[in-house]
PAZAPA-4460 file (N, C-alpha, C; in steps of 0.05 Angstrom, whole numbers, plus 32768, in hexadecimal, padded with zeros to 4 digits):
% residues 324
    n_x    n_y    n_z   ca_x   ca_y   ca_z    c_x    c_y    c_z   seq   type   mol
   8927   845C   81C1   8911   845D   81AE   88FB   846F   81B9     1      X     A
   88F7   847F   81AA   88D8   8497   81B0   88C6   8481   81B2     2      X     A
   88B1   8489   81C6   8899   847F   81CC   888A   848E   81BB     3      X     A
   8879   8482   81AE   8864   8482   819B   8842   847D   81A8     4      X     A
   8833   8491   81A0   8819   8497   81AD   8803   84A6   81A2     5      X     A
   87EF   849B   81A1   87D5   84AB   819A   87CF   84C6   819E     6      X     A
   87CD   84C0   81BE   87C2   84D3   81D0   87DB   84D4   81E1     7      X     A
   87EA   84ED   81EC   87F3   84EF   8204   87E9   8510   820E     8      X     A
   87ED   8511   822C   87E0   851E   8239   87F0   852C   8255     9      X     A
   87EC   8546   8250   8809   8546   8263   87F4   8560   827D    10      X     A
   87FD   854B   828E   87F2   855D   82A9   87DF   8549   82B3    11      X     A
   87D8   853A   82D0   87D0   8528   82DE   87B7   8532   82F0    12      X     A
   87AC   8550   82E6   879E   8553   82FF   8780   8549   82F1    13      X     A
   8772   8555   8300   8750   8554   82F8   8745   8551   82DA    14      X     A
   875A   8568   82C6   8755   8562   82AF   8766   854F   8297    15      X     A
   877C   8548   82AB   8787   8536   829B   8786   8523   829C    16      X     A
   8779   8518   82B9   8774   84FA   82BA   875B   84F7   82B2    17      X     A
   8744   8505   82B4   8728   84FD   82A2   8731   84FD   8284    18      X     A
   8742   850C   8272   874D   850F   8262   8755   84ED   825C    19      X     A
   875E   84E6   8264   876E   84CE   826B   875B   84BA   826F    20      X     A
   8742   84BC   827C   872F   84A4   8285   8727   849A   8264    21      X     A
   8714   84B5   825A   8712   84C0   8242   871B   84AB   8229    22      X     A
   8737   84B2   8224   8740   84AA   8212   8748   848B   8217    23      X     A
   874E   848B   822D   8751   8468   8232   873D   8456   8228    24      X     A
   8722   845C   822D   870B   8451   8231   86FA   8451   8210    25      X     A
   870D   8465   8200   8711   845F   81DC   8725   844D   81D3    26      X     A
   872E   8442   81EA   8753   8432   81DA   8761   8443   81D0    27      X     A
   8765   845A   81D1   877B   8467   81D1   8793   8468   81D6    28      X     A
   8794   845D   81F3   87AB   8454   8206   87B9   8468   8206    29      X     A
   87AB   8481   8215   87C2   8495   8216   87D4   8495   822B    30      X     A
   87EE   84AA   8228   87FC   84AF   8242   87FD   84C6   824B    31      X     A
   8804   84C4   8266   87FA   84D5   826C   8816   84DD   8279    32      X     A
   882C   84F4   827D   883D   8500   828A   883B   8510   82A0    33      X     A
   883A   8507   82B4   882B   8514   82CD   8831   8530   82DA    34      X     A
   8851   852F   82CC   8858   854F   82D8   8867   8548   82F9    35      X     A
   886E   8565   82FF   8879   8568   8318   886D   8566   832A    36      X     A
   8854   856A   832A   8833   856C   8347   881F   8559   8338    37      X     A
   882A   8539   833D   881A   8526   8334   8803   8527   833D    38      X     A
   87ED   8531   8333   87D5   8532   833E   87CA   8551   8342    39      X     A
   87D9   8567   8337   87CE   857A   8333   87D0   858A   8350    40      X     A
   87B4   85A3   834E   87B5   85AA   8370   87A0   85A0   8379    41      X     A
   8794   8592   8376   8781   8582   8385   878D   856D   839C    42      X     A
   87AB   8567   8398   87BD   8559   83A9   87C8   8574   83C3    43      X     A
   87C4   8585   83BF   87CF   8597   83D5   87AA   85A5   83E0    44      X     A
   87A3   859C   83E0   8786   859F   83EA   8778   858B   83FA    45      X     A
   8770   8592   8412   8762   857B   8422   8747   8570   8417    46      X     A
   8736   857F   8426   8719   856E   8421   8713   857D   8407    47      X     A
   8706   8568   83FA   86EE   857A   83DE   86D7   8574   83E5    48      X     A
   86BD   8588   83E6   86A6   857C   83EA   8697   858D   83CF    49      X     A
   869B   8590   83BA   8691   859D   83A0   8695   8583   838E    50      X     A
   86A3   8575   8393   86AC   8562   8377   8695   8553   8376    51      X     A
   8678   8547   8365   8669   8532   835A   866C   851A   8364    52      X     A
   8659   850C   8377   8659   84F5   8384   866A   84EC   8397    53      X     A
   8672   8500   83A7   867E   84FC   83C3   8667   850B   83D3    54      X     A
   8660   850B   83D9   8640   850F   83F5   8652   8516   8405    55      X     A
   8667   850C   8414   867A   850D   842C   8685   8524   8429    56      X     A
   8695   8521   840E   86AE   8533   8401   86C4   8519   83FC    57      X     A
   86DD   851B   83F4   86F3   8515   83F4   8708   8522   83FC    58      X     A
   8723   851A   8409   8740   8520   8400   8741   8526   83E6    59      X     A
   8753   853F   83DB   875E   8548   83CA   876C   852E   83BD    60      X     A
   8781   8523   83CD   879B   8512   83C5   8783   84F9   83BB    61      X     A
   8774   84EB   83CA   8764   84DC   83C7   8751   84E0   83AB    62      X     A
   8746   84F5   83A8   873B   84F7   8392   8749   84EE   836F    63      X     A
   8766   84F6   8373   876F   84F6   8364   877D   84DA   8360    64      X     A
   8781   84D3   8379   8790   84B0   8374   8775   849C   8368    65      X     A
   8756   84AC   836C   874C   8495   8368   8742   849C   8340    66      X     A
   8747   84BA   8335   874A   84BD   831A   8760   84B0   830F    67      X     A
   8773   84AA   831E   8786   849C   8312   8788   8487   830F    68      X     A
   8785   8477   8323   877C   845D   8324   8765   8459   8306    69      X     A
   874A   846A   8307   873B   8463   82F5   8747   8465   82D6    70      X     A
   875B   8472   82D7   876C   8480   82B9   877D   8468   82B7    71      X     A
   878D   8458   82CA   879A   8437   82CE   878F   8423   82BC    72      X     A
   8771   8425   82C9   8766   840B   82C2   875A   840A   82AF    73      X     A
   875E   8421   829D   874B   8421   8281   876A   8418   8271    74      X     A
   8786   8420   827B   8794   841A   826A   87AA   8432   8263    75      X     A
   87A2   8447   8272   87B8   845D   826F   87D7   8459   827B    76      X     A
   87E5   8460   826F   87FA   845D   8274   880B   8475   8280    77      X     A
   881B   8477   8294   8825   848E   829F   8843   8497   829D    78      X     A
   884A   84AD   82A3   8865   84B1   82A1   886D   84C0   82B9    79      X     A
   887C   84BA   82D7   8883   84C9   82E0   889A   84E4   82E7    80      X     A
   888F   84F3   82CF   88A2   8504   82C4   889D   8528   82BC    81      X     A
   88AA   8530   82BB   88AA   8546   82B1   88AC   854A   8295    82      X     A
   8894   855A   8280   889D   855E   8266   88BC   8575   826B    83      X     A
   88D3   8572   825D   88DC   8584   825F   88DE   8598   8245    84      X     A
   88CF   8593   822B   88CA   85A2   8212   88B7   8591   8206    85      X     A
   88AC   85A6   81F0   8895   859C   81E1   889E   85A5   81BF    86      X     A
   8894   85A0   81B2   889D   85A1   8193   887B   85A4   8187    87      X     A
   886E   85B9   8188   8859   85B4   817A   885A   85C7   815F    88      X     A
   8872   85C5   814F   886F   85CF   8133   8866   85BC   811E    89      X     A
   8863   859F   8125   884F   8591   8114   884B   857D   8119    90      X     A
   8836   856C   8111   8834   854F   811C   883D   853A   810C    91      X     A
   883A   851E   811E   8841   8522   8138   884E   853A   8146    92      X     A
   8842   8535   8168   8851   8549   8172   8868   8536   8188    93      X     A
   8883   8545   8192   8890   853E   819F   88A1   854C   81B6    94      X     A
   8897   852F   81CD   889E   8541   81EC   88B1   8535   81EE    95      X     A
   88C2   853E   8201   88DC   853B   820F   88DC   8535   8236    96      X     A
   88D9   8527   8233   88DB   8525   8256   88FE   851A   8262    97      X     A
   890A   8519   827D   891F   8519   8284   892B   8500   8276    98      X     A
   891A   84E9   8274   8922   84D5   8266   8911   84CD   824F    99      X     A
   88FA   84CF   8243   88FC   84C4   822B   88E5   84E3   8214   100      X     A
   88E4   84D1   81FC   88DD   84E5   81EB   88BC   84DE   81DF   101      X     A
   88B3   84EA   81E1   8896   84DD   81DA   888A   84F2   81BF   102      X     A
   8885   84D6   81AE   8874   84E7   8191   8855   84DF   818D   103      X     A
   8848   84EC   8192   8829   84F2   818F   881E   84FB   8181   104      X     A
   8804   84F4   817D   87F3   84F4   8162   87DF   8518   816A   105      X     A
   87D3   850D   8188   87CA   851E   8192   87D5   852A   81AF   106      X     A
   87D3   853C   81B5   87DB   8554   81CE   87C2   855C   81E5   107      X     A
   87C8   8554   81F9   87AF   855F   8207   87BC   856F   8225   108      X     A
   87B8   8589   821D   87CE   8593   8230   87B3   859D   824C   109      X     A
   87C0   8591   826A   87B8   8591   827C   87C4   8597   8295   110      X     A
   87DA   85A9   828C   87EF   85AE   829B   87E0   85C7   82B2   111      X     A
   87C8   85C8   82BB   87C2   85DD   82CB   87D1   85F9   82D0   112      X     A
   87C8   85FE   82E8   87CA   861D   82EF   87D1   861D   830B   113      X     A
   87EB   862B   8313   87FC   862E   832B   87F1   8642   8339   114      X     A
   87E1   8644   8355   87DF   865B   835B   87FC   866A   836B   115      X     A
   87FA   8680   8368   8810   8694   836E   8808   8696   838F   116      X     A
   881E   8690   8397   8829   8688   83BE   883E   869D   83C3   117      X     A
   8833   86A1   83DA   8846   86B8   83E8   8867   86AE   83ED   118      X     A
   8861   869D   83EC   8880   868B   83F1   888A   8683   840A   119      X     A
   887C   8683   8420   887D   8683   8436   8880   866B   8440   120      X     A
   8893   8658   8451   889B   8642   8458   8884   8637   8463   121      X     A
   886E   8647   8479   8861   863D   848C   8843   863D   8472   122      X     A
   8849   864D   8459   882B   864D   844B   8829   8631   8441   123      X     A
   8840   862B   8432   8848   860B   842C   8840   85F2   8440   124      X     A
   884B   85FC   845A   8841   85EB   8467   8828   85DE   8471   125      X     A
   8819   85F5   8475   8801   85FF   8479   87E2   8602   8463   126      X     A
   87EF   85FF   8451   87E5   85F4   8431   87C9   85D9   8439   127      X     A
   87AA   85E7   8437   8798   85CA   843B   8792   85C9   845A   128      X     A
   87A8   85D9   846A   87AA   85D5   848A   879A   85F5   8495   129      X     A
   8788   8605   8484   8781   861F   8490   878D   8633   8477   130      X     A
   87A5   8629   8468   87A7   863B   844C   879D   8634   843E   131      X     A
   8792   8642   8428   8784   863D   8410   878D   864A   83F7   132      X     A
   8787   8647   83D7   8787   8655   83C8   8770   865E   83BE   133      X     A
   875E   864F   83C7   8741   8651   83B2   8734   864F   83D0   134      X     A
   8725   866B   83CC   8709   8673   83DC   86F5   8659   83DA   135      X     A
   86F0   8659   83B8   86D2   8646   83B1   86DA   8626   83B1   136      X     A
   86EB   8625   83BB   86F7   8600   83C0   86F8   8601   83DB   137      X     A
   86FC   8616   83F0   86FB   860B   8409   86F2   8620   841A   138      X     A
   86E6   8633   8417   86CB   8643   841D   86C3   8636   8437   139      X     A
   86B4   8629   8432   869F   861B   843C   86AF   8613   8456   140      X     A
   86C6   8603   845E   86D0   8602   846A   86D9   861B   848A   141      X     A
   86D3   862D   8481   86D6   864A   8491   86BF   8658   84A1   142      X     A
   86AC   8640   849F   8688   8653   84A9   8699   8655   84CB   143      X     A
   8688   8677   84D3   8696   8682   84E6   86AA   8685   84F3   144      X     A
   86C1   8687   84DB   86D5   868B   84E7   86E9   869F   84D6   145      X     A
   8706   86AA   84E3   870A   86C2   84DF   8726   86BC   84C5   146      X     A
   871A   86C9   84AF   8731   86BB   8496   873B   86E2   8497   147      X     A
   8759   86D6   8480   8764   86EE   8470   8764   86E3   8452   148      X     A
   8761   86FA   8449   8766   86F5   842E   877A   8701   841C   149      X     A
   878E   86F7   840E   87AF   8709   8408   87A8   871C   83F1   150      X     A
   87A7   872A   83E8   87A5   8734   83CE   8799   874D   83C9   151      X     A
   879F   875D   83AF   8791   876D   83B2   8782   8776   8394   152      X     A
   8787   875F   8382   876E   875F   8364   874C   874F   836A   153      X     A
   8745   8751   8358   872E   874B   8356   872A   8730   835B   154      X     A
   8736   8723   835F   8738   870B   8369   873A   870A   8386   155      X     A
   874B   8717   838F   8748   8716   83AF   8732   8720   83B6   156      X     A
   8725   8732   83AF   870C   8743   83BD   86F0   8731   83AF   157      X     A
   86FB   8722   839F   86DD   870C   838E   86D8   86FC   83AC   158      X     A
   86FB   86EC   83B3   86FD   86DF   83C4   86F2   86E6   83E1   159      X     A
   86FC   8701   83E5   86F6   870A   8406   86D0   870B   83FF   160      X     A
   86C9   8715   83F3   86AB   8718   83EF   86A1   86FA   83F6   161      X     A
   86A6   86E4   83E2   869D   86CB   83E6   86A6   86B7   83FA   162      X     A
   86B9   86C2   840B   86BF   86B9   8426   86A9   86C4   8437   163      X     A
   869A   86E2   843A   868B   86E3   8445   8678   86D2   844E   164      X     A
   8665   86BE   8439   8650   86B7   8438   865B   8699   8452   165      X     A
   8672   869C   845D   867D   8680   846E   8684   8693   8486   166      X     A
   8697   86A1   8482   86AA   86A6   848E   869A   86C1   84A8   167      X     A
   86A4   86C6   84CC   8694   86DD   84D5   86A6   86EA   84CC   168      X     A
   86B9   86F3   84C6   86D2   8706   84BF   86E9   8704   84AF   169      X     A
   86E4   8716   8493   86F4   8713   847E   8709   872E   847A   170      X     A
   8727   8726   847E   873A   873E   847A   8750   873D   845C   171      X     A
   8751   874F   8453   875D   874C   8436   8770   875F   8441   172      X     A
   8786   8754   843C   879F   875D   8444   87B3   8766   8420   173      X     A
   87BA   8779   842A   87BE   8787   840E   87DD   8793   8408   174      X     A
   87ED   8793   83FA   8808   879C   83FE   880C   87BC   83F6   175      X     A
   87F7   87C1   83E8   87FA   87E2   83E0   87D7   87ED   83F3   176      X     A
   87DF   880C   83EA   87CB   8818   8402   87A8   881E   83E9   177      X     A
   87B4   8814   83CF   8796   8813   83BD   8794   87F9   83B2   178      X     A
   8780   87F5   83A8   877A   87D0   839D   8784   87D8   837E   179      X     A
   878B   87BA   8376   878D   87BD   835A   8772   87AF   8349   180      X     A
   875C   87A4   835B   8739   87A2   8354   8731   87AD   8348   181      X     A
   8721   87A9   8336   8709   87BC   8326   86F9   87CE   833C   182      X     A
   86F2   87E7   8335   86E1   87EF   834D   86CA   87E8   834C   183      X     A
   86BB   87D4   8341   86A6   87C9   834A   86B4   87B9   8362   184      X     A
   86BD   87A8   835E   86C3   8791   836C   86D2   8792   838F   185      X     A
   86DC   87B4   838A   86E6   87C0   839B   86D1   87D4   83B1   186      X     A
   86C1   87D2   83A2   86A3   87DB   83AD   8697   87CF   83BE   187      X     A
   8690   87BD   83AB   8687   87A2   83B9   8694   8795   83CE   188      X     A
   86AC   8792   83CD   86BD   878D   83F3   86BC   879C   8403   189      X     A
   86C0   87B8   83FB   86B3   87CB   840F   86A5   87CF   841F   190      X     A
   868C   87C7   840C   8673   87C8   841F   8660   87B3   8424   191      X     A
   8675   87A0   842A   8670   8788   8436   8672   8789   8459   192      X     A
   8668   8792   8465   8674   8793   8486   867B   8779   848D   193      X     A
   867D   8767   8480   868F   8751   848F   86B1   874C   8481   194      X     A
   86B0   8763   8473   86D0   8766   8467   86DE   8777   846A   195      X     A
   86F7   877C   8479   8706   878D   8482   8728   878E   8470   196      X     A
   872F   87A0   8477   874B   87AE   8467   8762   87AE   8477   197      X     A
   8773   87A3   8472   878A   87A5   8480   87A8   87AF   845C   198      X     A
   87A5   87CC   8464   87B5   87CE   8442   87DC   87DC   8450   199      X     A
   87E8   87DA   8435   8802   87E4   843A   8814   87C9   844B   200      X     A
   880D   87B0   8447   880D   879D   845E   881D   8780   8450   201      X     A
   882E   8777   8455   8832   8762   844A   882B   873E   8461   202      X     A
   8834   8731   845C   882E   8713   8471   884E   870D   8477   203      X     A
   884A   8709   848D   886A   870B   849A   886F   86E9   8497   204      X     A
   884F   86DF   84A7   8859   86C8   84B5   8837   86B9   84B7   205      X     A
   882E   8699   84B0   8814   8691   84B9   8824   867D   84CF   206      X     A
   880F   8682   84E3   8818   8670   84F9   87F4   8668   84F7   207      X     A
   87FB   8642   8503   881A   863C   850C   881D   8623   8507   208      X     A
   882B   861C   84FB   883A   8607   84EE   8844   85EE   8505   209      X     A
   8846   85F4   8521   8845   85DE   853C   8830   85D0   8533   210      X     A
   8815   85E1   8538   87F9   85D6   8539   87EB   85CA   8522   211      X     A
   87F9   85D1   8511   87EE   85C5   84F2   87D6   85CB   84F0   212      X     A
   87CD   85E6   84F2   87BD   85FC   84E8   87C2   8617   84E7   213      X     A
   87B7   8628   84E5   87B6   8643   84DE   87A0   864A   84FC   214      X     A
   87B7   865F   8507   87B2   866A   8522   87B5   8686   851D   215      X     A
   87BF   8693   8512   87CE   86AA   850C   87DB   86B1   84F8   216      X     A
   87DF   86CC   84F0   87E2   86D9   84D6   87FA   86EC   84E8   217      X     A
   880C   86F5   84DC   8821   870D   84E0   8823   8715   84CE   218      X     A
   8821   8737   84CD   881F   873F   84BA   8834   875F   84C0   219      X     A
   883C   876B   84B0   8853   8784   84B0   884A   8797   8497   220      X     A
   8842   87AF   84A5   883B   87C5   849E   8857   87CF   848F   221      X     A
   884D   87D4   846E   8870   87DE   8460   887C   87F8   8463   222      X     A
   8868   8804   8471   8866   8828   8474   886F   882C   8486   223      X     A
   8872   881F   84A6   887F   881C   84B5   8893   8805   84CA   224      X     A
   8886   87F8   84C1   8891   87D6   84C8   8886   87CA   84DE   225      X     A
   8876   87D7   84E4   8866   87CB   84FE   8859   87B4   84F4   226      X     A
   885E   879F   8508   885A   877C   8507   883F   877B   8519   227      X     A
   882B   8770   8512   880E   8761   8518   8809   8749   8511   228      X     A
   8808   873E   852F   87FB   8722   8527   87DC   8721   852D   229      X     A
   87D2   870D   8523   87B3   8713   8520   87AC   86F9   851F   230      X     A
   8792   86F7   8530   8787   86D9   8532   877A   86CE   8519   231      X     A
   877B   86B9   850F   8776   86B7   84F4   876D   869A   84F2   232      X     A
   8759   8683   84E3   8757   866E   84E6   875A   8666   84C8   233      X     A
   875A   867F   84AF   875D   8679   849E   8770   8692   848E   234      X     A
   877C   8687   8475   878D   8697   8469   878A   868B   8446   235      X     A
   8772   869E   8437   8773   8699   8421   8790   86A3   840A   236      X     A
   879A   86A1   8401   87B4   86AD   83EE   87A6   86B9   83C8   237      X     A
   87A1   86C8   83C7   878E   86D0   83B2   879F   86EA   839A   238      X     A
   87C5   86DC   839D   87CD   86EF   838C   87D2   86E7   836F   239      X     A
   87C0   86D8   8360   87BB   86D4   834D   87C6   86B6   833A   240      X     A
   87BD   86A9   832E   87CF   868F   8327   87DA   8698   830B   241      X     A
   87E7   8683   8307   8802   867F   82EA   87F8   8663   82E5   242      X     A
   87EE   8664   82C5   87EE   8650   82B2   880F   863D   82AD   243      X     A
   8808   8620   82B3   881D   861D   82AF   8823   8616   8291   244      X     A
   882D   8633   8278   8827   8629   8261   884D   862F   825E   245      X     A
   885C   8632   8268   8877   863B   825D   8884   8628   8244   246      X     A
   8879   860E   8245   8882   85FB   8236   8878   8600   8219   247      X     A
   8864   860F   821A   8852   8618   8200   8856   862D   81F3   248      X     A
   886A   8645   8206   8863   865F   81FE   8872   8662   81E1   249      X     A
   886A   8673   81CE   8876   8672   81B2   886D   865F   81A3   250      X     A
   886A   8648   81AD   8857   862F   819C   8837   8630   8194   251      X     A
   8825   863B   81A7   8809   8637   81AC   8808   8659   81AE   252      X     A
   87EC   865E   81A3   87DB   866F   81B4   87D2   8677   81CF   253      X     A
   87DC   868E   81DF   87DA   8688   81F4   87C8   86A7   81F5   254      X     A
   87B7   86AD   8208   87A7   86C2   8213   87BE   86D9   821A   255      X     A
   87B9   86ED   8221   87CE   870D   822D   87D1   86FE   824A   256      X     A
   87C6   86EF   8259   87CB   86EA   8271   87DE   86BF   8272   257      X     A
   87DD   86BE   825A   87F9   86A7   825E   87E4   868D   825B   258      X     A
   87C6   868B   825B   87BB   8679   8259   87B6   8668   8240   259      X     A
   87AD   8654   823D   87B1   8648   821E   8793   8650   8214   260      X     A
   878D   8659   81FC   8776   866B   81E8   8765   864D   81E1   261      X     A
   8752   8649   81E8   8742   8639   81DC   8725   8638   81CF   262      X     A
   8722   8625   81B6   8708   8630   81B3   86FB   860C   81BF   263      X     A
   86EB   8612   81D4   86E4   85FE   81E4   86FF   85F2   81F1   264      X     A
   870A   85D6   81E6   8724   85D3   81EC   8735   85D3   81D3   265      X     A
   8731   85D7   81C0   8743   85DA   81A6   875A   85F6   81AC   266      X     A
   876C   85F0   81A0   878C   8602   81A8   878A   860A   8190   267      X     A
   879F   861D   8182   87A3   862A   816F   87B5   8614   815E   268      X     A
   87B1   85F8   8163   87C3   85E5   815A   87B2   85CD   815A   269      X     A
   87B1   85CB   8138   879D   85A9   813A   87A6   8593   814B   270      X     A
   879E   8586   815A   87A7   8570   8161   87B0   8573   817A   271      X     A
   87B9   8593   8184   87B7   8591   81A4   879C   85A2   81B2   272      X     A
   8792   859D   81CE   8783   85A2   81D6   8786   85AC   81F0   273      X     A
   8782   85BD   8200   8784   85BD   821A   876C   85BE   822F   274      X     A
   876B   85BA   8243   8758   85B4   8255   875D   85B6   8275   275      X     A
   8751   85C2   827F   874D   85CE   829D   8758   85E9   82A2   276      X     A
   8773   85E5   82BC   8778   8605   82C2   8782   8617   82B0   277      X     A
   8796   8605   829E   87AA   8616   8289   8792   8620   8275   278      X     A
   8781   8619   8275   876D   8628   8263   8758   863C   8268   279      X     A
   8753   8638   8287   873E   863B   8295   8748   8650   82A9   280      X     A
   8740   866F   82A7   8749   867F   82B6   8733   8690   82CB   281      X     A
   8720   8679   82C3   8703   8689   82CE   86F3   8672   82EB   282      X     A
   86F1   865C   82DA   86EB   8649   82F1   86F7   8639   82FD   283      X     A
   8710   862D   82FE   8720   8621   8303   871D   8613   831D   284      X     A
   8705   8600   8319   8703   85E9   8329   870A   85D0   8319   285      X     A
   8702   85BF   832F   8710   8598   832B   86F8   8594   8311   286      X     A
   86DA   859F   831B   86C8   8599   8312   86C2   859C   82E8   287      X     A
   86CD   85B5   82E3   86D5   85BE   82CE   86E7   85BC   82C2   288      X     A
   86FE   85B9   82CF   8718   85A7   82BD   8714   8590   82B5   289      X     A
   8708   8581   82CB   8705   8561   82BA   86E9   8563   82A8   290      X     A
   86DC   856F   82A8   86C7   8579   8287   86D9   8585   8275   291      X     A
   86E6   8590   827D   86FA   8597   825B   8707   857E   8255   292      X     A
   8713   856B   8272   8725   8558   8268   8718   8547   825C   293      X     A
   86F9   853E   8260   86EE   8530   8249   86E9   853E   8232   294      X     A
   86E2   8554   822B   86DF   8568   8215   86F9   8559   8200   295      X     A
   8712   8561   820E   872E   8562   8200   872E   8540   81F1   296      X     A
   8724   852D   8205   872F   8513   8202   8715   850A   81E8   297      X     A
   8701   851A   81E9   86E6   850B   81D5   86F2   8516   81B8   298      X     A
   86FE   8534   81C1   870C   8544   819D   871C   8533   8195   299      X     A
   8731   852B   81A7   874C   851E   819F   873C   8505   818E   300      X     A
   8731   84F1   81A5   871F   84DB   8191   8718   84DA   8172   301      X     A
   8704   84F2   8171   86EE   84FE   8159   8708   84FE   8149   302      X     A
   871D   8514   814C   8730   8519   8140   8743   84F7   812F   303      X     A
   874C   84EE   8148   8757   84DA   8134   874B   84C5   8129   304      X     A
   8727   84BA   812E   8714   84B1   8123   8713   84C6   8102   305      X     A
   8712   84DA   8100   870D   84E2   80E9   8726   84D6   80D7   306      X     A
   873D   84E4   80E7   8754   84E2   80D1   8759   84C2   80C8   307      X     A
   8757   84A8   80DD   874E   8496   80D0   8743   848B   80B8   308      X     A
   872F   8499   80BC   8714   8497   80AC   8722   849B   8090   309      X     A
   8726   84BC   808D   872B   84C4   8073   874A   84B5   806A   310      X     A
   875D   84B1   8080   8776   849A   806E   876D   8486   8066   311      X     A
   875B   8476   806F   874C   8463   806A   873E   845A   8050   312      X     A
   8731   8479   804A   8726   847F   8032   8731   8482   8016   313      X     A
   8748   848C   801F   8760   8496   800C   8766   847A   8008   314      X     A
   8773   846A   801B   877A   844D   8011   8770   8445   8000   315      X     A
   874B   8445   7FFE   8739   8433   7FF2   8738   843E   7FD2   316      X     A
   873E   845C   7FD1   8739   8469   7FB9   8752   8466   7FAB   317      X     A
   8767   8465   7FBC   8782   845F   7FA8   877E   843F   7FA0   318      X     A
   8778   8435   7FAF   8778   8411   7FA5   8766   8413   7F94   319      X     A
   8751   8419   7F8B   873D   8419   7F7E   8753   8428   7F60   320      X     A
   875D   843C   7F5F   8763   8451   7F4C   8778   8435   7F40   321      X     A
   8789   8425   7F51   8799   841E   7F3C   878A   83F7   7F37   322      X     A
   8779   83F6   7F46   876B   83DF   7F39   875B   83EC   7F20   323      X     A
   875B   83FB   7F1C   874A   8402   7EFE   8765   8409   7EEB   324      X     A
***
C-alpha cells in the first residue's frame, strides 16, 4: 500500500529538517526521506561557529542530530532511504524509494548541493580534518597558517581572497596556465600579496592521512611532471558544486547551471517547493537553507489551508444549491 501524505520532504540537511520542524508544528506530519548523506554536508564538517545560538560553535554531525531530534518530537516521520524517481506531472505527486511508494499533496525539495572533489582517497579522508569545501564555513579556522586553494573560476579566487583575511599564506593551485575567473576577480587575487600561483599543476596527493591532518600537499606540474610537496596546514577544494536535481531534470524548471528556478521558494510546479543548496547557488550556508526550509514549510501550510478552505466552501454551496 502507497503511503499517503500531506507534506513530504526529501533531503535531511539544514533545509529539510527546519522544513520538517515547520510543518510538524502545523500537524502536518510530514515525512521526510533522508537520502543517501542523512544529514546533508553539515555531517562531513567539524566545528560550526556561524550557526545562531551556539556561542561555543557545534559539531557538524551534532548539529544536525539535534534538528532531527527537534523534527522527531513534533511528529515527523522518516524514511531511511533513497528517493529513487519522482512523478511530478500532477497532483498528488509520487515518489518511489527502494521499498515503498509515497503520494503527496505537497513537495518540498531539499535535496542540496554536492560539492565537486578531486577524488582523492586521502581528500575523503581528510574531509573536516584540514580539507575543506567552503572557505566561509571554516575560514576562520586557518588564522596564520599556510592553506591551498584548488581551482581556477571565480570561486576559487572569491575563496583564496577570503582566506586571506585568516590565513599568513594563500596558494591557488590551477590545472591550466590561465584562470577561467572574471578578470575582475582575477585582479583582485593578484594583487593581494598574501596570494600566490602555482598554475599548469594538478594535486597528486594531501598528506597525511597517519596523522589525521593535513601536513602536506603534492602536487605535479602537467608540462613536465615534476612532483612538489609543499607544507600545507590547509587544503580548500573550490572546483565548483552540482545541484543534486537529476531526479527533477525534464520535470521542473531548472537554471543553465542545473539548479532549481525559484520565485522565493515556489518551483515552476504548484505544490512543490524547494529550499537551500539545490536552489541556492550564491549563499549556500546551514544558516540560509534552513530560512528557505521554513519559507518552503509556511507555503506548503498557506497552500493547503487555502485549498481546504475553498473545498470546504464548495461543500457548503453545493449543500445549500440542492437544499433549495
Amino acid at each position: 500500500m502507497p503511503i499517503r501524505k500531506k507534506v513530504t520532504i526529501l533531503g535531511s540537511g539544514s533545509a529539510g529538517l527546519t522544513a520538517a520542524i515547520y510543518a510538524a508544528r502545523a500537524n502536518l506530519e510530514p515525512l521526510v526521506i533522508q537520502g543517501l548523506q542523512a544529514g546533508g554536508q553539515l555531517t562531513i564538517t567539524s566545528d560550526v561557529e556561524n550557526f545562531p545560538g551556539f556561542p561555543n560553535g557545534i559539531l557538524g554531525p551534532e548539529l544536525m542530530e539535534e534538528m532531527h531530534k527537534q523534527a522527531e518530537r513534533f511528529g515527523t516521520q522518516f524514511i531511511y532511504d533513497n528517493a529513487e524517481s519522482v512523478d511530478l506531472s500532477s497532483r498528488p505527486f509520487k515518489i518511489k524509494t527502494s521499498s515503498d511508494e509515497i503520494i503527496t499533496d505537497v513537495l518540498i525539495i531539499g535535496t542540496g548541493a554536492s560539492a565537486k572533489l578531486l577524488g582523492l582517497e586521502s581528500e575523503s579522508k581528510l574531509m573536516g580534518h584540514g580539507v575543506s569545501a567552503c572557505a566561509t564555513c571554516d575560514g576562520f579556522f586557518f588564522r596564520d597558517k599556510t592553506v591551498f586553494v584548488i581551482g581556477g573560476g571565480d570561486t576559487a579566487l572569491e575563496e583564496a581572497t577570503f582566506l586571506t583575511r585568516f590565513a599568513s599564506s594563500v596558494t591557488v593551485v590551477h590545472r591550466r596556465d590561465s584562470f577561467r575567473a572574471s578578470a575582475i576577480m582575477a585582479d583582485r587575487a593578484r594583487n593581494n600579496e598574501k596570494v600566490h600561483f602555482i598554475l599548469d599543476s594538478v594535486v597528486e596527493d594531501i598528506l597525511d592521512v597517519k596523522e589525521g591532518q593535513v601536513t602536506a600537499i603534492r602536487l605535479r606540474n602537467i608540462k613536465t611532471n615534476e612532483v612538489q610537496e609543499l607544507p600545507a596546514d590547509g587544503v580548500f577544494v573550490a572546483i565548483g558544486h552540482k545541484p543534486n536535481t537529476e531526479l527533477f531534470q525534464g520535470q521542473i524548471e531548472l537554471t543553465e547551471t542545473g539548479y532549481i528556478k525559484t520565485d522565493g521558494v515556489k518551483t515552476s510546479i504548484k505544490g512543490v517547493y524547494a529550499a537551500g543548496d539545490v536552489q541556492d547557488e550564491l549563499y549556500r550556508q546551514a544558516i540560509t537553507a534552513a530560512g528557505t526550509g521554513c519559507m518552503a514549510a509556511l507555503e506548503a501550510q498557506w497552500l493547503l489551508e487555502n485549498e481546504e478552505a475553498e473545498a470546504e466552501s464548495e461543500k457548503k454551496t453545493l449543500a445549500s444549491t440542492k437544499a433549495s
